[in-house]
C-alpha angles and dihedrals in degrees: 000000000000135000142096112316104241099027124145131205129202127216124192121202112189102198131174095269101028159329108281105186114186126187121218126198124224088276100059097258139140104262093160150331141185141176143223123192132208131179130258113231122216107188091173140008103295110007133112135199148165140199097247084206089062088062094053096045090043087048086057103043091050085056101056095039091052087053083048094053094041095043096225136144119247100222081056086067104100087192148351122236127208131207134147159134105328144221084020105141119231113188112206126202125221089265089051094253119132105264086207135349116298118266107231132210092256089064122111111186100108108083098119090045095050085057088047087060095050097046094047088053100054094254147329084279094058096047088059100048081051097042109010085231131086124224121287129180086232094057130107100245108049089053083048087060089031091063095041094060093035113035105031089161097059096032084056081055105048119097105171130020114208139181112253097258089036080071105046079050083059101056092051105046105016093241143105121233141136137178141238105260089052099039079052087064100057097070085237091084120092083219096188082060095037091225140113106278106239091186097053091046091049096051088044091050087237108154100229091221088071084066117085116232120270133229128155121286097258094043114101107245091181151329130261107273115222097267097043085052095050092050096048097034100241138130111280103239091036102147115249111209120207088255116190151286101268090260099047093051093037081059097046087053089052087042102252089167109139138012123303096031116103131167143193127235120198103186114123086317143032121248133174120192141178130192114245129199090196138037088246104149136199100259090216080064086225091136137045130257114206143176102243131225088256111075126248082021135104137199138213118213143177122205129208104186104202097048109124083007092068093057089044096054078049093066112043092043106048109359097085091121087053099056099041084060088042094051082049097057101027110250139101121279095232081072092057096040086057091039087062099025075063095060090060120087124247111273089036086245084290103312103138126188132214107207088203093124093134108014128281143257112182114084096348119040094197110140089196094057111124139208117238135160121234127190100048116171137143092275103069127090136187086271086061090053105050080043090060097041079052097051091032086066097045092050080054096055086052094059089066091046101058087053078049086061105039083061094056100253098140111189121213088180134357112210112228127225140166136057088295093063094066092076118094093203096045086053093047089050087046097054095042090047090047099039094227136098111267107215122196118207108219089245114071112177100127110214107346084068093059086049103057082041089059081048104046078052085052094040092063094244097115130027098234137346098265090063089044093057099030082060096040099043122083119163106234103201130342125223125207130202122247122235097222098042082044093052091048088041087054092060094039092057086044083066091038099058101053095055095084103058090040085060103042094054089046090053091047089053096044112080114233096020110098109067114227080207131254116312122255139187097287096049099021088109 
């Protein structure tokens, strides 16, 4: 380890719902965090958008508010970290201004433009053997074609397509820059070779100059420009490193370093990830196959999108009674939800829940794939349902996990991340429906960890990222399935499992349930 005795990096994570900014000491430790929230916009079915501006800005605040709580100089920060939400789509003008509202990875729009691709590129195969990832409505690639059919005006105006913390990178140092593991993310990137497709942009008719430039995620792209300083607090000329894709920095905070780790990430989505040494991919194309934030290295990853978002649209929808007990006694509703979910038995008395609120990915990758809860019957409460979201997206996660396993990745343990992770019932649930014991680090601050991790490598304070994160991350406690909970847990996801395709064949044969999407300006007659 080198580097000046007292110095401080920063990491940014801009998530979904937020900027969470945390600030780590020489040694790797938590010093100080904050976070600035900011709303989602969903102008259509489907669809999902955010004001660019309100990350920057965020991104600022948070800043500001994490020096405040560490009480810790700016000019003492040695480098800023980036991570964030990925394959969201930001169109720049030639001023450098947004020309619309970012397209986030949520979004779904984009079926008609995913078959486009395919169809460009000679075949799903074929995708895969160019990018090591099929084609998915959240992705970059489809919302770039999307624009250009639908919004001529705007596509005519856009200069330059970036990544969502890529732009907040460019507020703050007047650059544009990404890195591998998001690039990996847009559908445009070779991701076996970590560079731009060629290939893929020239099938798809994307001019390679309205793509940033790419480095590893520990190397410096750029420093903070005057204005940006000024706004965050921090020193003009600190070095900003390329940070991380949301997942790849949210690993690198659990320690996902080397083969055979994985870990699991309940933010607004799930995600389960294991560390790769190689770009092997599933050849169902069912996961993703990624570049990860340590270079020469590669992840595999599957996604369920409604994870932490099922429990949230839980909450503000039916949990009135649970947040009104949680603002009396001072703590967060999600603590009263589990308190409650916990008093229901495992199983939820056959209530089952399908986490399908905004489409799926993994295994499925059907935009049009819908939740639902089966089972129904008096006996059930509030507390039954927020039981079942808990334990549906649990039986998701394991749906990743079993392709996992028919792969050969045998986990010993899976490190667990993300506001769902701070519940000590979620995590029971988790360890019993995946069979493997789920271990906490005793930092939990998701993505914006792993960035200031990436920056405390580009900094100079540590040698590589693997040191960095073998010296910054402790597991806190550890918990094991039970036999018993996990037997029961095996027969309930039997039954889990067969209710997609029950569903969907129901919907297909329904007229009028299966949504064809919003209009837009190409079907809208």
């Amino acid at each position: 380890m080198t580097g000046a005795s007292g110095r401080h990096v920063v990491g940014l994570d801009v998530g979904t719902t937020g900027v969470k900014t945390v600030l780590l000491d020489e040694t790797g430790r938590l010093a100080g965090r904050a976070t600035v929230e900011y709303p989602l916009l969903r102008p259509r079915p489907g669809w999902a958008e955010q004001d660019p501006e309100r990350w920057y800005s965020a991104a600022a605040e948070s800043t500001r508010r994490a020096l405040e709580d560490a009480g810790v100089s700016g000019e003492r920060v040695a480098a800023v970290g980036l991570a964030g939400q990925m394959h969201g789509s930001v169109f720049l003008s030639e001023e450098g201004e947004p020309v619309r509202p970012a397209i986030l990875w949520c979004d779904q729009r984009t079926g008609l433009e995913c078959a486009e691709i395919s169809r460009r590129v000679g075949g799903e195969r074929r995708l895969v053997e160019m990018t090591s990832n099929r084609t998915q409505t959240g992705f970059t690639a489809p919302k770039i074609l999307w624009l250009r059919r639908n919004e001529p005006e705007n596509w005519a105006r856009t200069k330059k397509i970036l990544l969502p913390k890529d732009f907040v990178r460019y507020r703050m140092t007047n650059d544009f820059h990404t890195e591998v593991s998001d690039a990996s993310g847009t559908l445009l990137f070779d991701v076996a070779r970590r560079r731009w497709s060629d290939e893929v942009l020239r099938a798809l008719e994307i001019p390679r100059d309205l793509l940033p430039a790419h480095v590893e995620s520990p190397e410096i792209t750029r420093t903070l420009a005057q204005p940006a300083a000024k706004a965050m607090g921090l020193r003009a000329g600190t070095p900003v490193v390329g940070g991380a894709g949301d997942c790849a920095a949210g690993a690198l905070g659990t320690g996902v370093t080397r083969k055979g780790r994985l870990s699991v990430s309940i933010g607004t989505s799930g995600v389960l990830f294991a560390h790769a040494d190689e770009p092997w991919t599933d050849p169902e194309g069912r996961l993703h196959t990624f570049c990860h934030a340590i270079p020469g290295a590669w992840h595999l990853m599957g996604v369920v999108l409604m994870a932490g978002g099922s429990l949230r649209w839980f909450r503000d929808e039916f949990a009135a009674e649970e947040r009104e007990e949680a603002n009396r006694r001072g703590v967060d509703p999600y603590e009263v939800i589990c308190e409650r979910a916990a008093k229901v038995a495992p199983g939820a008395e056959g209530l089952l829940f399908l986490p399908y609120l905004q489409g799926e990915r993994t295994p499925h990758a059907d935009p049009e794939a819908r939740g639902a809860f089966t089972g129904l019957s008096l006996r059930h409460t509030r507390a039954h349902f927020a039981r079942a979201v808990l334990e549906g997206v649990a039986f998701a996660l394991r749906d990743s996990l079993e392709i996992f396993r028919s792969l050969g990745v045998a986990p010993r343990e899976i490190r667990a991340t993300g506001g769902g992770a701070r519940s000590a019932e979620w995590r029971r649930i988790l360890a019993d429906v995946l069979e493997t014991p789920i271990a906490v680090p005793e930092v939990d601050e998701g993505p914006a960890f792993g960035a200031a991790l990436l920056a405390s490598v580009g900094a100079g304070t540590f040698f590589d990222v693997g040191e960095a994160c073998e010296a910054a991350v402790r597991i806190r406690e550890t918990t094991e399935p039970d036999s018993s909970r996990a037997a029961l847990y095996a027969e309930r996801y039997s039954s889990y499992r067969a209710l997609y395709p029950a569903l969907k064949t129901r919907a297909e044969t329904v007229p009028g349930t299966v949504s064809s999407g919003p209009p837009t300006a190409r079907n809208a007659d």
